[in-house]
N, CA, C and O atoms as CSV, one atom per row, in Angstrom:
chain,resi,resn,atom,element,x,y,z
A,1,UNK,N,N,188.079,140.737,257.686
A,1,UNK,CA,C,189.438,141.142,257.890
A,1,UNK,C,C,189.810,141.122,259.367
A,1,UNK,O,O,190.920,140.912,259.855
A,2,UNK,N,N,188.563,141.403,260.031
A,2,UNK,CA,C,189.076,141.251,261.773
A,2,UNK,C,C,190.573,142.009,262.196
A,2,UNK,O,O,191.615,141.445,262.532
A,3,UNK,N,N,190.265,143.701,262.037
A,3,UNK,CA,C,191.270,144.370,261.925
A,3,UNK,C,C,190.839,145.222,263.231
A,3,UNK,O,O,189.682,145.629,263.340
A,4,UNK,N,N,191.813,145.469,264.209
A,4,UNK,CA,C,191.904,146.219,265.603
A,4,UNK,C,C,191.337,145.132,266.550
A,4,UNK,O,O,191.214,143.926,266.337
A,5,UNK,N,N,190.978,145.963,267.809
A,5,UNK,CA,C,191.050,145.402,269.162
A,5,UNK,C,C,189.960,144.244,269.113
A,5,UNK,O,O,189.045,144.343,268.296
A,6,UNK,N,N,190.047,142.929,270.139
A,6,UNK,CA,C,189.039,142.359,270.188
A,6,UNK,C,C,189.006,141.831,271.615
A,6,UNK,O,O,190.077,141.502,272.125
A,7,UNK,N,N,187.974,141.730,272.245
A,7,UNK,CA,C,188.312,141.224,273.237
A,7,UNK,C,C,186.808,140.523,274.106
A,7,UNK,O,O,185.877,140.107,273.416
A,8,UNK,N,N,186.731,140.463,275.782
A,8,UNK,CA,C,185.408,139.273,275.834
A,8,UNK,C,C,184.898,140.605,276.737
A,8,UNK,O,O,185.409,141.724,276.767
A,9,UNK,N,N,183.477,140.004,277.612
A,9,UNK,CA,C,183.141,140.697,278.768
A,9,UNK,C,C,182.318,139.748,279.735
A,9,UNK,O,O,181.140,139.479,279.500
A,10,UNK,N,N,182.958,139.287,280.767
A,10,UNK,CA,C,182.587,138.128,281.483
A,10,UNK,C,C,181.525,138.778,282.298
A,10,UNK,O,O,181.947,139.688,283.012
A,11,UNK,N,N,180.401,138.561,282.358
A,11,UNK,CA,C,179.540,139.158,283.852
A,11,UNK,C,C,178.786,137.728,284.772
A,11,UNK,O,O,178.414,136.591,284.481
A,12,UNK,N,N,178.822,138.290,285.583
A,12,UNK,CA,C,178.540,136.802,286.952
A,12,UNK,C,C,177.940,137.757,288.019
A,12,UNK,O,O,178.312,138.760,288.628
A,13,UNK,N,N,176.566,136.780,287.941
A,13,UNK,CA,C,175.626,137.162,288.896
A,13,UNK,C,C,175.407,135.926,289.719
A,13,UNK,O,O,175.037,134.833,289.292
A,14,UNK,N,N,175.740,136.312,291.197
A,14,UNK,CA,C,175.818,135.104,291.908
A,14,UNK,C,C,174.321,134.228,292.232
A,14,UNK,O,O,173.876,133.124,291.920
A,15,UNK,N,N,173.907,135.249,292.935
A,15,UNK,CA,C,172.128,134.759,293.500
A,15,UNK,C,C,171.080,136.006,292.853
A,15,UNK,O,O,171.660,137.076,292.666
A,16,UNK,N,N,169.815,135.975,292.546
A,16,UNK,CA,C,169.163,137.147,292.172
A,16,UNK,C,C,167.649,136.978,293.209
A,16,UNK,O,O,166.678,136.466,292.652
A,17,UNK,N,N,167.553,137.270,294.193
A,17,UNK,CA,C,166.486,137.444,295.049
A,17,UNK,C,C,165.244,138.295,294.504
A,17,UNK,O,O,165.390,139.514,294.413
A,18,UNK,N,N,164.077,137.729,294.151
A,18,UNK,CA,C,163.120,139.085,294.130
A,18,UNK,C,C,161.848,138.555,294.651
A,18,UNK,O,O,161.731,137.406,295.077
A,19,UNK,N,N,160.851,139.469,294.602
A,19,UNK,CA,C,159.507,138.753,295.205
A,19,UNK,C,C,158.151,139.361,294.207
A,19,UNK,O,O,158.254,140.403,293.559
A,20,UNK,N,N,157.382,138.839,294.218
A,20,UNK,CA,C,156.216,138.491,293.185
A,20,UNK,C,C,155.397,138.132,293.569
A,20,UNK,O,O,155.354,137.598,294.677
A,21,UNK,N,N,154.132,138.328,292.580
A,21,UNK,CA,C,152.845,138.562,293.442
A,21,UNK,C,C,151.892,138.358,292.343
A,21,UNK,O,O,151.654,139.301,291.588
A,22,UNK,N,N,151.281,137.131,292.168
A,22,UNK,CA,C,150.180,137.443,290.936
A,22,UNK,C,C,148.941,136.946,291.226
A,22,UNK,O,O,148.827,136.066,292.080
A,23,UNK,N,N,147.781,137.478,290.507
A,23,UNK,CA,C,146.662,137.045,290.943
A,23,UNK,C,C,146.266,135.957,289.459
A,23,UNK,O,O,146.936,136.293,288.482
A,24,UNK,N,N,145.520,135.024,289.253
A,24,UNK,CA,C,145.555,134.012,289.180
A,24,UNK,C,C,143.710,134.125,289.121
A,24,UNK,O,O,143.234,134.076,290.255
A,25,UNK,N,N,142.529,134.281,287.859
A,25,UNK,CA,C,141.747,134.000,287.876
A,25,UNK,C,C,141.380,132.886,287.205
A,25,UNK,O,O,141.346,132.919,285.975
A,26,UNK,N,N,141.114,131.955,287.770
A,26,UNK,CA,C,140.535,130.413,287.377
A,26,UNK,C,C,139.087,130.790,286.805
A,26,UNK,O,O,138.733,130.001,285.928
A,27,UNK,N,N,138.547,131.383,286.970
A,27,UNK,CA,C,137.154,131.410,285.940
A,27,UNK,C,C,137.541,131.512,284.708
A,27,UNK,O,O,137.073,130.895,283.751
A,28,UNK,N,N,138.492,132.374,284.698
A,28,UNK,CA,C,139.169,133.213,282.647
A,28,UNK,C,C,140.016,132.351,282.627
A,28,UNK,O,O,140.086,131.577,281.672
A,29,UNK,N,N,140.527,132.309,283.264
A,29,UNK,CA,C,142.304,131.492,283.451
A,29,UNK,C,C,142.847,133.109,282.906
A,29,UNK,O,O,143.392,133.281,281.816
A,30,UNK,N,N,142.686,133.757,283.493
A,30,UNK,CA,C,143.222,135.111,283.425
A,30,UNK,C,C,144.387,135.655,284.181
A,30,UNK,O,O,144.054,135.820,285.354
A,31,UNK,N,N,145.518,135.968,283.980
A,31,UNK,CA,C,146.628,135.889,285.260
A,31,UNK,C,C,147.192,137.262,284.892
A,31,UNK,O,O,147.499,137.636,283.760
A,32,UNK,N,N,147.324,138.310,286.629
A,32,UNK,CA,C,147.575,139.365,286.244
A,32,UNK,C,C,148.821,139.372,287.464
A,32,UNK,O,O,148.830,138.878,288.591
A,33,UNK,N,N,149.791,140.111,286.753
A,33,UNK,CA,C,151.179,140.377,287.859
A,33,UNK,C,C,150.382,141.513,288.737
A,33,UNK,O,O,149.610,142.319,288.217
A,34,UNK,N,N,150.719,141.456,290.342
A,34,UNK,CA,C,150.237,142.405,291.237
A,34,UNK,C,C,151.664,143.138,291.353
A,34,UNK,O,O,151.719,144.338,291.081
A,35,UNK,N,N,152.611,142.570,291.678
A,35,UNK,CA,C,154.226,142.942,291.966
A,35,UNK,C,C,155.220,142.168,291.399
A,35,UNK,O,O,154.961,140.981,291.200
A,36,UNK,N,N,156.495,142.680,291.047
A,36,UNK,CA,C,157.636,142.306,290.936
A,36,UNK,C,C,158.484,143.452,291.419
A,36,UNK,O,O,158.545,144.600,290.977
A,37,UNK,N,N,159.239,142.791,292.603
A,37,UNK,CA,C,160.735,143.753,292.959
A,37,UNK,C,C,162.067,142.486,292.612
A,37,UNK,O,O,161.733,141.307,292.499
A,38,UNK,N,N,163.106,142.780,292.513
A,38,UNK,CA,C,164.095,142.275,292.520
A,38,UNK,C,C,164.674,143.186,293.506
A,38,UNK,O,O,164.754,144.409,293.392
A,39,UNK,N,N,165.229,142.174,294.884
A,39,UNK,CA,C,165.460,142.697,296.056
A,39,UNK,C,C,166.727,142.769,296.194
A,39,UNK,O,O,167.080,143.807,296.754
A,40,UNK,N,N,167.808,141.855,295.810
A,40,UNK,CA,C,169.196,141.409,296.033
A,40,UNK,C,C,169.327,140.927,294.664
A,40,UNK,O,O,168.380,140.511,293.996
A,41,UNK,N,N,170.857,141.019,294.170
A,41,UNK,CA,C,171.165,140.971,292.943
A,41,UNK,C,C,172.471,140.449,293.383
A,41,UNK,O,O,173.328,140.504,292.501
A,42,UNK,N,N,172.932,139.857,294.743
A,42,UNK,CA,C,174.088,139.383,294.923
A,42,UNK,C,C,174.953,139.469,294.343
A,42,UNK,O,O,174.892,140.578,293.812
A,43,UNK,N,N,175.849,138.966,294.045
A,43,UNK,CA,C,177.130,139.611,293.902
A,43,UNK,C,C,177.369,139.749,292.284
A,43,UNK,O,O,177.432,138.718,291.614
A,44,UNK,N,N,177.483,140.864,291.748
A,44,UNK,CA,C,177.686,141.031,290.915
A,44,UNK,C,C,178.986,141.519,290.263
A,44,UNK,O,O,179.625,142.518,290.592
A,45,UNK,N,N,179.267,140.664,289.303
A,45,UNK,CA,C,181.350,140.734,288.970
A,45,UNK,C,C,181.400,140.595,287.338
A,45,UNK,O,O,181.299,139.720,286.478
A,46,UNK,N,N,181.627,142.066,287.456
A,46,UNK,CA,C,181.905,142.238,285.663
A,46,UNK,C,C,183.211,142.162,285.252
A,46,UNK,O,O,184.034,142.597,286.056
A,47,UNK,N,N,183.682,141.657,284.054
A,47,UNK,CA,C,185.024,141.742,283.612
A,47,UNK,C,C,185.562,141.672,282.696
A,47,UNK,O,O,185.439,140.628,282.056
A,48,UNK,N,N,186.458,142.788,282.157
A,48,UNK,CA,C,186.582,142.729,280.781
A,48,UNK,C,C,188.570,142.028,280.365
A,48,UNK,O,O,189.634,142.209,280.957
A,49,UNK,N,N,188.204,141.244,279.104
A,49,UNK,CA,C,189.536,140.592,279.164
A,49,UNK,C,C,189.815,140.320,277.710
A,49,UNK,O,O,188.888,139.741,277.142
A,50,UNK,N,N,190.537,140.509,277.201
A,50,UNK,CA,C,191.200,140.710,275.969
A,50,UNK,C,C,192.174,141.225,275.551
A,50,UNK,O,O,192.909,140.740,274.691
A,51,UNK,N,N,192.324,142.351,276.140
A,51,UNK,CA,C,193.316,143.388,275.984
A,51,UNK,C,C,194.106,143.521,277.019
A,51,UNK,O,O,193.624,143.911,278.083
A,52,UNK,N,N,195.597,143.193,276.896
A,52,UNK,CA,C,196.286,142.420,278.226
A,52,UNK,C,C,196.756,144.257,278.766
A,52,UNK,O,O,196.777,144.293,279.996
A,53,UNK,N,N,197.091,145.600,278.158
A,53,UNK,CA,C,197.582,146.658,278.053
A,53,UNK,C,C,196.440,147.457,278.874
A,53,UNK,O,O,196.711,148.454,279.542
A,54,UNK,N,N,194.832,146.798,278.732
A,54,UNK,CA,C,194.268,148.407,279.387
A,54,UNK,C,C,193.452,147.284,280.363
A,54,UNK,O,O,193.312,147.711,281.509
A,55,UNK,N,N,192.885,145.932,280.137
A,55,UNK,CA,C,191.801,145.375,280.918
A,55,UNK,C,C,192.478,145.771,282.676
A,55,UNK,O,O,192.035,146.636,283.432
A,56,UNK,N,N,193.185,145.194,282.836
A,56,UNK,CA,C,193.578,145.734,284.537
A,56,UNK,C,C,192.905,147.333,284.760
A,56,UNK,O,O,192.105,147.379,285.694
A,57,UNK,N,N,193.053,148.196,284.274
A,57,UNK,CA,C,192.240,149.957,284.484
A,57,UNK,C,C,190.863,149.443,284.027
A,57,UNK,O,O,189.923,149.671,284.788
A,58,UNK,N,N,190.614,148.755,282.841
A,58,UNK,CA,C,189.340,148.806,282.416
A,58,UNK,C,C,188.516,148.142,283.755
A,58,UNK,O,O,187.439,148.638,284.088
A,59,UNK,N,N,189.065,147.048,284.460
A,59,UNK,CA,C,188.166,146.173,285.479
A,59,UNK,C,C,188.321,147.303,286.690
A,59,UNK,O,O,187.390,147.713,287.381
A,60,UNK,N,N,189.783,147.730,286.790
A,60,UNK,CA,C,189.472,148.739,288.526
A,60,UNK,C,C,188.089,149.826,287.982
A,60,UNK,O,O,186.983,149.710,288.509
A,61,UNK,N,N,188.349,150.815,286.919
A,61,UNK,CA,C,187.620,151.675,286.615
A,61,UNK,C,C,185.558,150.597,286.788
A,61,UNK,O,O,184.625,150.923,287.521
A,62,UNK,N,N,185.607,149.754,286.084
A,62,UNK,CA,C,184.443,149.039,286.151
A,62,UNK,C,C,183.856,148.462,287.774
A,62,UNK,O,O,182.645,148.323,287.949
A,63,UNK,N,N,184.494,148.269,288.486
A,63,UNK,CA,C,184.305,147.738,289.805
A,63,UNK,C,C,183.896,149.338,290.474
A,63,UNK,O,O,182.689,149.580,290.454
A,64,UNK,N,N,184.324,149.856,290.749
A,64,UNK,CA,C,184.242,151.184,291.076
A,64,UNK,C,C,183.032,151.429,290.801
A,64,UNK,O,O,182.229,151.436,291.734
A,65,UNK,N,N,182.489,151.746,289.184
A,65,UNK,CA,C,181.285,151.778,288.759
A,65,UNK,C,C,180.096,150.790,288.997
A,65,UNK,O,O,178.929,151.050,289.291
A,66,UNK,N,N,180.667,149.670,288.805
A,66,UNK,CA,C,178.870,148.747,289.819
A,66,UNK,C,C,178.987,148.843,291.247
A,66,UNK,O,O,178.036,148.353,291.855
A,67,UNK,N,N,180.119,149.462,292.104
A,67,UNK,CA,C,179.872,149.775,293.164
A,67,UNK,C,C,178.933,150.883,293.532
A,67,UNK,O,O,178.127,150.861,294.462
A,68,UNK,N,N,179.185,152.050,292.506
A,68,UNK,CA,C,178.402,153.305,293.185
A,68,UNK,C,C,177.432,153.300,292.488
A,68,UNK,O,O,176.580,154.146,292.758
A,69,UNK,N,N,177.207,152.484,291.478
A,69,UNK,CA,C,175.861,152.699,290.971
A,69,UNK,C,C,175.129,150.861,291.292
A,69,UNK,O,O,174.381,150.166,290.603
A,70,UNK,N,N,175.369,150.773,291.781
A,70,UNK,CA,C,174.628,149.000,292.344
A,70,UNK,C,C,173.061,149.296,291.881
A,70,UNK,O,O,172.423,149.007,290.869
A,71,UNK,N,N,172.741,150.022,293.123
A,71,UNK,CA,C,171.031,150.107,293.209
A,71,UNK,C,C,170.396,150.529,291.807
A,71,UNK,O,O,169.336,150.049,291.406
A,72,UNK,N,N,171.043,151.349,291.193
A,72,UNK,CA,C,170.533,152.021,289.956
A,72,UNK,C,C,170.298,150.992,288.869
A,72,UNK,O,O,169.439,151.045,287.989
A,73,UNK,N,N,171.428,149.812,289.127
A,73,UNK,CA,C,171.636,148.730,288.144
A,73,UNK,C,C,170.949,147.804,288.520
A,73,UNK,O,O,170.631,147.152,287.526
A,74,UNK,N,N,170.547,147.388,289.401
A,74,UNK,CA,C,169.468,146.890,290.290
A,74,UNK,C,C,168.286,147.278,289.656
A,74,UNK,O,O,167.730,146.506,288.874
A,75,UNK,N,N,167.722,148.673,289.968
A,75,UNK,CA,C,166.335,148.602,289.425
A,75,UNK,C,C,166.458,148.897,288.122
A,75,UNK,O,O,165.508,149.583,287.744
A,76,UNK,N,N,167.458,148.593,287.048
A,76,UNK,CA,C,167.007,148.743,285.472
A,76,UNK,C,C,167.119,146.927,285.241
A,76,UNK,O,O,166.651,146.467,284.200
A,77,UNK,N,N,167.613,146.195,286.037
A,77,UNK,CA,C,167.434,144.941,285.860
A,77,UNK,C,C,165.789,144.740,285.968
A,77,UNK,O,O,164.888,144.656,285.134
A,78,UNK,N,N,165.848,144.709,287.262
A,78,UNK,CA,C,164.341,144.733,287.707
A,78,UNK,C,C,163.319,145.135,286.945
A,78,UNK,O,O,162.401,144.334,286.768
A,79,UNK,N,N,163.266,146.293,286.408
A,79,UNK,CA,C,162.470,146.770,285.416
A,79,UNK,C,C,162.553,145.915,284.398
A,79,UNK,O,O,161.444,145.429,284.177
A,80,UNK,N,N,163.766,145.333,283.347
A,80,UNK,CA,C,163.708,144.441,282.435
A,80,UNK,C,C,163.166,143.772,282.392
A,80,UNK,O,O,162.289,143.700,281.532
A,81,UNK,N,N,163.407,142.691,283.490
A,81,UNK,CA,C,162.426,141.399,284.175
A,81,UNK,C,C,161.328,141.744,284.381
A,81,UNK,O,O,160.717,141.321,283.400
A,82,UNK,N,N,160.303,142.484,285.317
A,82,UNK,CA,C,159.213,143.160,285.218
A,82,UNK,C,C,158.526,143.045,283.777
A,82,UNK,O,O,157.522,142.465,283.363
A,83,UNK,N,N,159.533,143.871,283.183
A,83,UNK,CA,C,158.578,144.200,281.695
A,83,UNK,C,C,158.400,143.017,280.550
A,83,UNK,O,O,157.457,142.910,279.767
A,84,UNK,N,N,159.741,142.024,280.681
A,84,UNK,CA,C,159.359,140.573,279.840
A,84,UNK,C,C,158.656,140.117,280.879
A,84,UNK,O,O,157.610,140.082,280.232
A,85,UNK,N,N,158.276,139.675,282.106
A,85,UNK,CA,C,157.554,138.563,283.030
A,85,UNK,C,C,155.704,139.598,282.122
A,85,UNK,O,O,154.778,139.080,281.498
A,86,UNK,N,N,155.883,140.759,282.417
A,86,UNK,CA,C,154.694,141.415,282.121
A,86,UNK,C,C,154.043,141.560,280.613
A,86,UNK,O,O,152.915,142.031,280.469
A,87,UNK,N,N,154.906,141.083,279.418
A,87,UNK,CA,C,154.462,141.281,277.979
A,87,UNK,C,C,154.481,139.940,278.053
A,87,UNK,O,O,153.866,139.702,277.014
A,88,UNK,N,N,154.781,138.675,278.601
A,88,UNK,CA,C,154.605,136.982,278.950
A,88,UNK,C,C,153.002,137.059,279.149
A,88,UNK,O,O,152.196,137.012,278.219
A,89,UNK,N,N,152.641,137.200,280.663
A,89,UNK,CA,C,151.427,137.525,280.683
A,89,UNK,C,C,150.483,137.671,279.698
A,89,UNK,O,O,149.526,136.941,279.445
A,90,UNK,N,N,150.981,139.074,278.960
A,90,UNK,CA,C,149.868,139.478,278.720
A,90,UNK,C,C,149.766,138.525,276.753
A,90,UNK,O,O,148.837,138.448,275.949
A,91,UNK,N,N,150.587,138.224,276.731
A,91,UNK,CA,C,150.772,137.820,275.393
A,91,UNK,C,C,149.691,136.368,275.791
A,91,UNK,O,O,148.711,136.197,275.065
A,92,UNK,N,N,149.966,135.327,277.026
A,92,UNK,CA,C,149.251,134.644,277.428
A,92,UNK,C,C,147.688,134.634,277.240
A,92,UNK,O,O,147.002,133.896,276.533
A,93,UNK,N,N,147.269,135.811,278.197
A,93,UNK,CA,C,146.023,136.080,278.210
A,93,UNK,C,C,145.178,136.482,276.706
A,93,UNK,O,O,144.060,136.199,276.277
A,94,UNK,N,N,146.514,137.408,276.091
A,94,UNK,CA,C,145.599,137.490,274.795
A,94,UNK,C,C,145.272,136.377,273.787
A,94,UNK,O,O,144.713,136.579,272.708
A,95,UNK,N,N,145.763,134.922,274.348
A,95,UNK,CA,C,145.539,133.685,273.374
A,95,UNK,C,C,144.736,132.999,274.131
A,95,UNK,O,O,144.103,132.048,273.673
A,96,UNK,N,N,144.631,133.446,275.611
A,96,UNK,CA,C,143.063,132.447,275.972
A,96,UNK,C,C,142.186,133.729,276.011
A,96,UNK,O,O,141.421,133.601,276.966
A,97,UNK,N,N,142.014,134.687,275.497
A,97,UNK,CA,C,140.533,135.573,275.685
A,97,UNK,C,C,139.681,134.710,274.052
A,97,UNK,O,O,139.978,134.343,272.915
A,98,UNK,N,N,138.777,134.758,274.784
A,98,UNK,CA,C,137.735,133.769,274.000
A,98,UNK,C,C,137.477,132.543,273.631
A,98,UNK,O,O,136.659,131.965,272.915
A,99,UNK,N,N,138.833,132.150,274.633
A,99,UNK,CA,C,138.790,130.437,274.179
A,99,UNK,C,C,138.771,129.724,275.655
A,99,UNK,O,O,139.338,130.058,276.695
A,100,UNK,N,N,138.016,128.755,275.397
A,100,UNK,CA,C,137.419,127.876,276.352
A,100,UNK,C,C,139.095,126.801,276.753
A,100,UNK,O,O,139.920,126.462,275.905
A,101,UNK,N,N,139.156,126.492,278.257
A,101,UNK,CA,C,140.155,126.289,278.333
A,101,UNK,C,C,139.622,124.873,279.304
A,101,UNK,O,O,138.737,124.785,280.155
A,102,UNK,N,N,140.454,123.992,278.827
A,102,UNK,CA,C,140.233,122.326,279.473
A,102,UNK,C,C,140.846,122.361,280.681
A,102,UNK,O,O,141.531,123.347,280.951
A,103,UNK,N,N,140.712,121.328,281.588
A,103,UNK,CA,C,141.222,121.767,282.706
A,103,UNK,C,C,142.657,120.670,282.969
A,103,UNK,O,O,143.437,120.607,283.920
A,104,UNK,N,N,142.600,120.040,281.935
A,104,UNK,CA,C,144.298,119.606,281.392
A,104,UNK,C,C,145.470,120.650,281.186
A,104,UNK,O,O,146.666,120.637,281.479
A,105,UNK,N,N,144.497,121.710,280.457
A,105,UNK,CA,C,145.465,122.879,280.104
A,105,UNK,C,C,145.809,123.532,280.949
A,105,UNK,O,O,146.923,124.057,280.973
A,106,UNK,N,N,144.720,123.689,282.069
A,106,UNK,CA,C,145.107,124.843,283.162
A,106,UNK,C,C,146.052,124.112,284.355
A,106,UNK,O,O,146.706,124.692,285.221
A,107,UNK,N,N,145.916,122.605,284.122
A,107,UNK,CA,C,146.622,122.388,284.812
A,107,UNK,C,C,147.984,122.638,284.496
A,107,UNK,O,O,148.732,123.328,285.187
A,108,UNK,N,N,148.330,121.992,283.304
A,108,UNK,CA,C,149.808,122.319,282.392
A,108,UNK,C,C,150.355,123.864,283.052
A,108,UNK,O,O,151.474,124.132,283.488
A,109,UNK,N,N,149.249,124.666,282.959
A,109,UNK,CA,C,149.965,126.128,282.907
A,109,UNK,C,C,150.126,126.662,284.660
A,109,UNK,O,O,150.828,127.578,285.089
A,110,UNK,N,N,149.545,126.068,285.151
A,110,UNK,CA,C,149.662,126.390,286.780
A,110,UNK,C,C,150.766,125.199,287.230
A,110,UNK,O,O,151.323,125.494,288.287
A,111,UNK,N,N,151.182,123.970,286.677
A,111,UNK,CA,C,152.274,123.251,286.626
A,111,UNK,C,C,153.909,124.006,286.053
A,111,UNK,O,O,154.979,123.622,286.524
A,112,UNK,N,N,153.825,124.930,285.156
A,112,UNK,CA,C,154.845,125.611,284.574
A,112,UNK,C,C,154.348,126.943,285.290
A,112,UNK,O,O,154.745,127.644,284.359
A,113,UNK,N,N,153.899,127.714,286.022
A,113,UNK,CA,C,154.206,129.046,286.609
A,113,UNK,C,C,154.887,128.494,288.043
A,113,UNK,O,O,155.911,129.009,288.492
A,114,UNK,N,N,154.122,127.272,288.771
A,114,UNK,CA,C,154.814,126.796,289.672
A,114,UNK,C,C,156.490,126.381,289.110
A,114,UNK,O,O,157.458,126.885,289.679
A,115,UNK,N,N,156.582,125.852,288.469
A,115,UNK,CA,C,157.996,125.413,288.634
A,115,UNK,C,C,158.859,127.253,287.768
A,115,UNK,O,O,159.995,127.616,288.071
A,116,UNK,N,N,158.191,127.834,287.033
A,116,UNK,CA,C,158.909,129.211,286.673
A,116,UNK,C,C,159.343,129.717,288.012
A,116,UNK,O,O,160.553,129.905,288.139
A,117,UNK,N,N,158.463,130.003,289.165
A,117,UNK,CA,C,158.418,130.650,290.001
A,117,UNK,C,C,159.344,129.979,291.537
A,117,UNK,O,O,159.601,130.570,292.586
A,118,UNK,N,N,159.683,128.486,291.099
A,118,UNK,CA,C,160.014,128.075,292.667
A,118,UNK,C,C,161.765,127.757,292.167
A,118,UNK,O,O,162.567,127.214,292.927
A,119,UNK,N,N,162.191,128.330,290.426
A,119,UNK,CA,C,163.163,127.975,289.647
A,119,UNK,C,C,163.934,128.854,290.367
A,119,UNK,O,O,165.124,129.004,290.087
């Protein structure tokens, strides 16, 4: 029936800066995250548009809010990323523990963390 309000929510993240740190054992092919920060989250521009009557208050009221809370929104990003880059890992490692790994494969996978990481 598609009955009452409908409308979009545009968000735009310009650049996302962070830095990372993993250690990398070639005997196991074992790879463990040491760090992840997400440092800069550049410019971030939320916006809501549908509703021609309230979106103008809805975007001042919203700008306002990723202003004073930036950093806070910052590190629950960060944490997100953190925690999928970190269940990646480990989901990884738990499919090479016990299995003998060619060195075709390790290349493949140190070929795709390089290009994950320089993306």
């Amino acid at each position: 029936m598609d009955l009452g309000p409908t409308g979009f929510v545009d968000v735009d993240v310009a650049t996302m800066t962070f830095t990372s740190e993993f250690i990398i054992d070639l005997t196991d092919f074992y790879i463990w995250m040491q760090d992840f920060r997400l440092t800069n989250m550049g410019n971030l521009n939320i916006r809501f548009r549908g509703n021609v009557l309230v979106d103008w208050l809805t975007n001042i009221f919203v700008n306002i809010i990723t202003t004073v809370f930036r950093n806070t929104i910052t590190n629950v990003v960060s944490n997100g990323i953190h925690d999928f880059i970190q269940a990646t890992l480990d989901e990884m490692n738990g499919r090479l523990r016990g299995r003998a790994m060619t060195e075709q494969e390790a290349a493949v996978l140190i070929e795709n963390l390089k290009k994950m990481l320089t993306n």
